[in-house]
C-alpha positions as CSV (number, residue, x, y, z in Angstrom):
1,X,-17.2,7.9,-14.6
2,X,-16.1,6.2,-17.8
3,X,-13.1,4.0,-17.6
4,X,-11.2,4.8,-20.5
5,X,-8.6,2.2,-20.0
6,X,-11.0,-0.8,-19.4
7,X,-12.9,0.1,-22.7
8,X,-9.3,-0.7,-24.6
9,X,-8.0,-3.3,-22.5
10,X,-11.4,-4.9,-23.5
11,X,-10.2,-4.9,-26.9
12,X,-6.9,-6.8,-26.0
13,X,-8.6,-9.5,-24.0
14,X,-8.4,-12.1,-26.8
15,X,-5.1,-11.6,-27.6
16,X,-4.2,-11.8,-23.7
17,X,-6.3,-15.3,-23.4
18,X,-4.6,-16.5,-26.8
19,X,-1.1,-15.6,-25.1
20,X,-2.3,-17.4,-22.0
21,X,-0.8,-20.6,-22.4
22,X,2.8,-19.2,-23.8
23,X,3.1,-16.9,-20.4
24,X,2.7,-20.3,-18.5
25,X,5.8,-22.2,-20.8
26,X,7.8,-18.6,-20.6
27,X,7.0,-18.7,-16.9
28,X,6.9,-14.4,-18.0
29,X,4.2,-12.5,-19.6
30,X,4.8,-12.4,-23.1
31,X,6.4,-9.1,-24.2
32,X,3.9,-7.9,-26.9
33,X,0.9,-8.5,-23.9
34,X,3.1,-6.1,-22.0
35,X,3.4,-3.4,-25.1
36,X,-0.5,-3.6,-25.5
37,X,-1.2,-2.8,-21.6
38,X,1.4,-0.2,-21.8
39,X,0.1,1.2,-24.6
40,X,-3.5,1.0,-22.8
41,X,-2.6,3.4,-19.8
42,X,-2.6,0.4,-17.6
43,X,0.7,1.1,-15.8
44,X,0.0,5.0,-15.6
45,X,-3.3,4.5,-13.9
46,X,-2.2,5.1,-10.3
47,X,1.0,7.3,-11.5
48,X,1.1,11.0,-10.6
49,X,-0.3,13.6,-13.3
50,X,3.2,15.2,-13.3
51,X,4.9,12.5,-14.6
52,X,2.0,11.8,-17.5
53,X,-0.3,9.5,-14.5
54,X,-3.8,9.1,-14.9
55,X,-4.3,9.8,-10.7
56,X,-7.2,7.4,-11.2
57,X,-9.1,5.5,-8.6
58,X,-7.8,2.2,-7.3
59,X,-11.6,1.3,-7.6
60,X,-10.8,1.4,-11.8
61,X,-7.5,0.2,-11.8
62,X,-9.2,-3.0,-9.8
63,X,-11.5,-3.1,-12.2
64,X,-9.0,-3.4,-14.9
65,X,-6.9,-5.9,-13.4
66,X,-10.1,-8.0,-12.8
67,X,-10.8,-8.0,-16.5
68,X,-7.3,-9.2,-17.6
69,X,-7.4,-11.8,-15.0
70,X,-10.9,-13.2,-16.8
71,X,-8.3,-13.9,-19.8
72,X,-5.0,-14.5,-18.0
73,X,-4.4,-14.6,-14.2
74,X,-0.7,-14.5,-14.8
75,X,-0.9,-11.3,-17.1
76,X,-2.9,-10.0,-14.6
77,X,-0.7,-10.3,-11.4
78,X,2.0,-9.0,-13.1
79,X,0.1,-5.9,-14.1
80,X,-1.7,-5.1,-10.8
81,X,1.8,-5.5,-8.8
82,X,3.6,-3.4,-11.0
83,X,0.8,-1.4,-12.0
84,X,0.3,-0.6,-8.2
85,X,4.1,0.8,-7.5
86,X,3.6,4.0,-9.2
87,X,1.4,4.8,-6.1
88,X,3.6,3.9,-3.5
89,X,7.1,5.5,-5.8
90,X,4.3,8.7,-5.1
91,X,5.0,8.8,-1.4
92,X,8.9,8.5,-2.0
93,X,10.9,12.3,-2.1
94,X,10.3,14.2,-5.4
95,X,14.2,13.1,-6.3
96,X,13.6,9.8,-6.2
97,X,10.2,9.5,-8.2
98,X,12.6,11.7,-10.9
99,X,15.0,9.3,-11.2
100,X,12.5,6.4,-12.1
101,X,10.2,8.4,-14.7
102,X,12.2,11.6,-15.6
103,X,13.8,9.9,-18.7
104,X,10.6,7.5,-19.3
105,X,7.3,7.7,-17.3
106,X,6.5,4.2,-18.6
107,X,9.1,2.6,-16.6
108,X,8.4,0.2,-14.2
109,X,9.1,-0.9,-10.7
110,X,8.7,-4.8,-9.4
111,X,9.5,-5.8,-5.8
112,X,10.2,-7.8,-3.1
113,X,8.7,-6.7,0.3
114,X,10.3,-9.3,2.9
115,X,13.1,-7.8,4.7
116,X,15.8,-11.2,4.1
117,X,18.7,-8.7,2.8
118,X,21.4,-6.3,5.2
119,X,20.7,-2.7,5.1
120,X,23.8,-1.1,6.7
121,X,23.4,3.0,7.5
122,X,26.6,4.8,5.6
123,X,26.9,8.6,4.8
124,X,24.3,9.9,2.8
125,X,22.5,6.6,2.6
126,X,23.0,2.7,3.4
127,X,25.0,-0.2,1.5
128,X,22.7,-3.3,0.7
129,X,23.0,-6.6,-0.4
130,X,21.0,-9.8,-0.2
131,X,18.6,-12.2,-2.0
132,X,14.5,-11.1,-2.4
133,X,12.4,-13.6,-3.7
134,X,9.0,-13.9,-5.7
135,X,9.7,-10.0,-7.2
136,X,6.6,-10.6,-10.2
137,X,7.1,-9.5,-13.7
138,X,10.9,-7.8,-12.7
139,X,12.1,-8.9,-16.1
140,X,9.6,-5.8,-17.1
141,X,10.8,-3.6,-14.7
142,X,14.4,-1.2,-14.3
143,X,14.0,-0.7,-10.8
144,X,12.9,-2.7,-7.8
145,X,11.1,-2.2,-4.1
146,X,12.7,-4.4,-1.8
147,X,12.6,-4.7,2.1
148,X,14.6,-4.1,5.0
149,X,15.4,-3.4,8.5
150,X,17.4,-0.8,10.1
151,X,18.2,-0.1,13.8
152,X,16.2,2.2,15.2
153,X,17.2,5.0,18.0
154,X,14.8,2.8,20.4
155,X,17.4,-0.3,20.1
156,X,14.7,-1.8,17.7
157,X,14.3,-1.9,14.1
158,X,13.0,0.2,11.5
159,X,11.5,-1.7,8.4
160,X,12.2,0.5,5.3
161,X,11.4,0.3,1.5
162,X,14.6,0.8,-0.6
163,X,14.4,1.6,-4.3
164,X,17.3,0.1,-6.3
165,X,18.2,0.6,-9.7
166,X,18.7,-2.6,-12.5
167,X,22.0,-1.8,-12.9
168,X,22.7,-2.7,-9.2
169,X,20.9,-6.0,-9.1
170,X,20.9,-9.3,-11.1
171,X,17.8,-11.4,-11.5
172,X,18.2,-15.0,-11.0
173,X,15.9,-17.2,-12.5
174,X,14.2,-19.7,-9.9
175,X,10.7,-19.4,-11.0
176,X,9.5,-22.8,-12.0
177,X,6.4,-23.7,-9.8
178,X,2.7,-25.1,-10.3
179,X,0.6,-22.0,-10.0
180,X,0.8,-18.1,-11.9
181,X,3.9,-19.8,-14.1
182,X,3.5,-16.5,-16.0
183,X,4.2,-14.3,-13.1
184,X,8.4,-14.7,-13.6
185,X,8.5,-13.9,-9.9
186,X,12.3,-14.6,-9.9
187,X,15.1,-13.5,-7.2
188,X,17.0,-10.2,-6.9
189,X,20.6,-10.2,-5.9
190,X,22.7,-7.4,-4.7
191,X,26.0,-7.1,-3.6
192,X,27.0,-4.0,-2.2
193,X,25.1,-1.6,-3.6
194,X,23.9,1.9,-2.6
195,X,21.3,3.2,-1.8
196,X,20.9,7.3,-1.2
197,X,18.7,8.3,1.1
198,X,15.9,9.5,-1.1
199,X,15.5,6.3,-2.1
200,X,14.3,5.1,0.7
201,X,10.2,5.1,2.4
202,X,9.9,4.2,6.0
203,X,7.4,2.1,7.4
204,X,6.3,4.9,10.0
205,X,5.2,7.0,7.8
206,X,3.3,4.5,5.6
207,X,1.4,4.1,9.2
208,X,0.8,7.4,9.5
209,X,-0.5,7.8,5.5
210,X,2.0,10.2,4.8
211,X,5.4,10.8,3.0
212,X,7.5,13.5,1.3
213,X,6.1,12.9,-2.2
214,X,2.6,14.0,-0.8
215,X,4.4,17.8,-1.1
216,X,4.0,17.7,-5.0
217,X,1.6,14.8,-5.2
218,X,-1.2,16.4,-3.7
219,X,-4.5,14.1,-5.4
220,X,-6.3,12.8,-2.3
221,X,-5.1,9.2,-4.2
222,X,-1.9,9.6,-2.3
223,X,-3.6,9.7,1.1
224,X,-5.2,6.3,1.8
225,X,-3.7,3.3,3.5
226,X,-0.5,1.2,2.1
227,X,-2.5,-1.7,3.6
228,X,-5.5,-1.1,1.3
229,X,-3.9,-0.7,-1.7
230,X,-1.3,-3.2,-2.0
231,X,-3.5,-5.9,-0.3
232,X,-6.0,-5.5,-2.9
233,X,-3.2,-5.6,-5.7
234,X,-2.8,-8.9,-4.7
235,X,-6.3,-10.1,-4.4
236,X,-8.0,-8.3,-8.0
237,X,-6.5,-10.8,-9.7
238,X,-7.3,-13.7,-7.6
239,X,-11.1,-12.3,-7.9
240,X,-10.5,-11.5,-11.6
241,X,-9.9,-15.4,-11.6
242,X,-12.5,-16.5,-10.6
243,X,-15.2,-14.4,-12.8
244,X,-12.8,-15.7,-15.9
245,X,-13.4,-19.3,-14.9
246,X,-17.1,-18.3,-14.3
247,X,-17.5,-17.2,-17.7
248,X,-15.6,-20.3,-18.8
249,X,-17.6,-22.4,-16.7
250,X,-21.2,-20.9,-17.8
251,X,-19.9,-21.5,-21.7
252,X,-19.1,-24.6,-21.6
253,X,-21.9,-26.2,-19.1
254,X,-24.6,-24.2,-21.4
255,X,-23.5,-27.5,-24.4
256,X,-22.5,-30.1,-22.1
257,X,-24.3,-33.7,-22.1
258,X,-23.4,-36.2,-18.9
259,X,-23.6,-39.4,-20.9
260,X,-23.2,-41.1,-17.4
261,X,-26.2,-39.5,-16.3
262,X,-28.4,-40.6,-19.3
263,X,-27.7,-37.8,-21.6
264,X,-28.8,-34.9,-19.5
265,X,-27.7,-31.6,-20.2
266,X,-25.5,-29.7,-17.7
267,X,-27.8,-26.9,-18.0
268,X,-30.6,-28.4,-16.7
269,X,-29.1,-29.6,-13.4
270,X,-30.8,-28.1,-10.4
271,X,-27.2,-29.2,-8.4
272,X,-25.3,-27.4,-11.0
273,X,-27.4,-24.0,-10.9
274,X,-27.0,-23.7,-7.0
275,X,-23.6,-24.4,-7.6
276,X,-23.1,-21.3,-10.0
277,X,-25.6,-19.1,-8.2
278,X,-23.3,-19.6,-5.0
279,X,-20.1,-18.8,-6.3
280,X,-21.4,-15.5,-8.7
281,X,-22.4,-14.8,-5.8
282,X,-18.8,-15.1,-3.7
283,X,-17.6,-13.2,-6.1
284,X,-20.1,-10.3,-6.2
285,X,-19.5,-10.0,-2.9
286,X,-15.6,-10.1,-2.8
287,X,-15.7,-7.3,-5.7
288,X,-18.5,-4.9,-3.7
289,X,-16.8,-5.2,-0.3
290,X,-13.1,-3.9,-2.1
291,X,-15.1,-1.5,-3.9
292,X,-17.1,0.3,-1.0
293,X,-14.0,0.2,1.4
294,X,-11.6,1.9,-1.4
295,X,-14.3,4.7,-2.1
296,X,-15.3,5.1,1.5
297,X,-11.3,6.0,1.9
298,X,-11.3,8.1,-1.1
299,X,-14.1,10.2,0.3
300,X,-12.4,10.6,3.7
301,X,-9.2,12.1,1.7
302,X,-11.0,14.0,-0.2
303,X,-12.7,15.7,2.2
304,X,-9.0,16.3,4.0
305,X,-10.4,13.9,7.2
306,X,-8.4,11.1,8.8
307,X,-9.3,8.1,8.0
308,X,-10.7,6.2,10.3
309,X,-8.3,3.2,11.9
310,X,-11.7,1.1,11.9
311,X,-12.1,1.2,8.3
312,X,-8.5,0.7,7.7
313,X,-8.6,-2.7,9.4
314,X,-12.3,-3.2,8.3
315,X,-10.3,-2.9,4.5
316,X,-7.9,-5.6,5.6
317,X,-10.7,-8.0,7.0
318,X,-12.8,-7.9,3.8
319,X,-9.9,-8.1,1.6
320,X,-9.1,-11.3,3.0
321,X,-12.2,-12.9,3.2
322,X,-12.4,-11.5,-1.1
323,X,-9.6,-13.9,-1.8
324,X,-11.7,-16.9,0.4
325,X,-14.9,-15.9,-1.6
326,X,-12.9,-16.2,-4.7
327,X,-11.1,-19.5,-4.1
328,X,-14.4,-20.8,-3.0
329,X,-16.1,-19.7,-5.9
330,X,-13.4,-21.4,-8.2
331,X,-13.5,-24.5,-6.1
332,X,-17.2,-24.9,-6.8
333,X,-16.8,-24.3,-10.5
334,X,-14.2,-26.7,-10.7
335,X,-16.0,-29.1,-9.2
336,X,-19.0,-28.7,-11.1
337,X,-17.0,-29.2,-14.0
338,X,-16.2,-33.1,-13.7
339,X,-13.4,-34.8,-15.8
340,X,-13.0,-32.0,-18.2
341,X,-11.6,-29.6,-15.5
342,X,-8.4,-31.0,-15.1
343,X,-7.7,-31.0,-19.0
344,X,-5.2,-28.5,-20.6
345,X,-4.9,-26.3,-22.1
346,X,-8.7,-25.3,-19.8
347,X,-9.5,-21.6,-18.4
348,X,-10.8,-23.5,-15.7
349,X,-8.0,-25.2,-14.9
350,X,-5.5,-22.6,-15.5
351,X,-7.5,-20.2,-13.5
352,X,-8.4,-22.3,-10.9
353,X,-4.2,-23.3,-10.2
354,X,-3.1,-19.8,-10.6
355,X,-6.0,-18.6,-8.2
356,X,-4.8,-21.0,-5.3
357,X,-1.1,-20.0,-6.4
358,X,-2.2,-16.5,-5.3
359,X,-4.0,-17.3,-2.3
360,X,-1.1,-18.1,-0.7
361,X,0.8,-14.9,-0.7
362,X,1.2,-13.1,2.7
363,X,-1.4,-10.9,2.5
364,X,-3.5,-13.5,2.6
365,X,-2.9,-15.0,5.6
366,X,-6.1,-15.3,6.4
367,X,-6.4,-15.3,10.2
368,X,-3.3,-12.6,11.1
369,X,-5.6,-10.7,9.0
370,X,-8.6,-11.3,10.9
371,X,-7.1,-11.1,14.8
372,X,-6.6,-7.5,13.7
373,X,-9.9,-6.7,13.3
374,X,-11.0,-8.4,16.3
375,X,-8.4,-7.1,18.4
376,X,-9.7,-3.4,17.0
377,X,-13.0,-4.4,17.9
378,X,-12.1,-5.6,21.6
379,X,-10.6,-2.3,22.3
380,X,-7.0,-4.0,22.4
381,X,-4.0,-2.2,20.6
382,X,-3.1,-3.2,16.7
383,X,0.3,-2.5,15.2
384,X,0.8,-3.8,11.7
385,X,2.1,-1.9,9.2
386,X,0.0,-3.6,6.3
387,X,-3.0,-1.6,8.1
């Protein structure tokens, strides 16, 4: 199937690259980049057809992300995190997905998944307030996602999504850090807000694949795991990356000459072309496994089966080890690309921070990840709610 969006998004990629360097000294992604992807159907991908979405697969919308990250990393993290929300605002009561799009389906959510604010039950809904951090690109954004706990009935707690409204937050702005400077991942503040009840998703039902908005939101989209489609969010753009310093690296090695090694040509080092033929193929792999794990998902919803909890952690193992492949990939690049690697303004370079910036990022804690998977192989229980 043709992917409308990634043929015009193609046609943006050299303004994205030329804005590349202006995200990292706004520490946000320029606001014309974000008019162009809007304009491009990028942030409707994932959204339901009701409110004007394009219900597309997560396997295209990857795709897409992957090619902004060739030309900016930053641009691109900020459009696959709030590119992905329209999914998960899917899953949220029909009220609540009305009052995000009914007056403009092109608004956008940001978010802030760790639970570090106080969600206190009231009538009709809770009263929050708190600090989230690292909420990407929420300068775009009018609403936010943000994380909490609740007590439960079994003297526990309950983690629960909360959607909150601009007007009930402030954005402080703390973002001034090495890696994905472009991302504006800046703090949300609340103080006594509230929050109505459909406006909140709990984290038992994300487990269980289900959730209100799957009355009206029927496309088999809204049936896979939370756990595969946010952790790939994250890692597309880490993978994206890495292909952009590939290309980058390719380019520029194809008309270098190592005066220290008697004038050779780059090209013509047998060291450099294992080099490059390991990490195209790190990267091939990290984009097929996301790929075939999304689809295989896909066709179990479409076919109205359950998905099968193997494949759901088998998802969260390769995802993962796609973000290891990448950062290896990027690492050999770098490497292979001596002194003029560390230069800026350098693709490489940029890519190459902002790619370890991402790797980093809960999801892709590399061994919690994998203990799931071997637990689920051993027979022994797993209880995680990014599964």
């Amino acid at each position: 199937m043709t992917n409308k969006v990634l043929d015009r998004v193609r046609d943006l990629l050299p303004a994205i690259r030329e804005r590349a360097t202006d995200a990292d000294r706004q520490r946000r992604v320029p606001e014309q980049s974000m008019r162009e992807l809007t304009d491009a159907g990028v942030f409707r991908m994932l959204q339901p057809s009701r409110f004007g979405g394009d219900e597309s697969s997560p396997v295209a919308f990857y795709e897409v992300i992957r090619a902004i990250a060739t030309a900016c990393p930053s641009t691109a993290w900020v459009s696959s995190v709030l590119g992905a929300h329209p999914w998960q605002l899917a899953l949220f009561p029909l009220r609540a997905q009305e009052d995000v799009w009914g007056a403009d389906p092109d608004t956008l959510v940001s978010s802030s998944y760790a639970p570090t604010g106080k969600l206190t039950p009231g009538a009709g809904g809770f009263e929050i307030s708190g600090r989230w951090s690292f909420s990407s690109g929420c300068d775009h954004a009018r609403w936010a996602f943000l994380g909490a706990v609740v007590p439960n009935d079994e003297g526990g707690a309950e983690y629960l999504t909360v959607l909150v409204p601009r007007t009930d937050y402030r954005i402080e702005d703390v973002w001034h850090v090495s890696g994905l400077s472009g991302t504006g991942s800046n703090d949300i503040v609340i103080e006594n807000a509230f929050v109505p009840a459909h406006r909140t998703y709990r984290a038992s039902e994300q487990a269980e694949l289900r959730g209100p908005g799957q009355e009206v939101n029927t496309a088999p989209l809204y049936r896979i795991s939370f756990g595969a489609v946010f952790s790939n969010t994250i890692t597309a753009p880490i993978i994206g990356a890495a292909q952009g310093a590939y290309e980058a690296h390719i380019e520029r090695m194809r008309e270098r000459v190592r005066i220290s090694y008697g004038g050779q040509k780059a090209a013509e080092d047998p060291f450099a072309h294992v080099r490059v033929a390991r990490a195209a193929s790190e990267i091939d792999a990290a984009v097929l496994q996301m790929e075939r794990n999304i689809s295989e998902q896909l066709r179990y919803a479409e076919a109205g089966e359950e998905i099968p909890f193997e494949l759901r952690v088998r998802s969260r193992r390769d995802q993962v080890r796609g973000t290891e492949r990448a950062i290896e990939a990027i690492d050999l690049l770098f490497d292979n690309s001596g002194g003029h690697a560390i230069r800026k303004p350098n693709p490489i370079e940029r890519h190459w921070r902002d790619a370890h910036a991402g790797s980093v990022h809960v999801i892709n804690d590399v061994e919690r990840a994998l203990v799931l998977y071997g637990r689920n192989a051993f027979g022994l229980p797993v209880t995680d709610r990014m599964i």
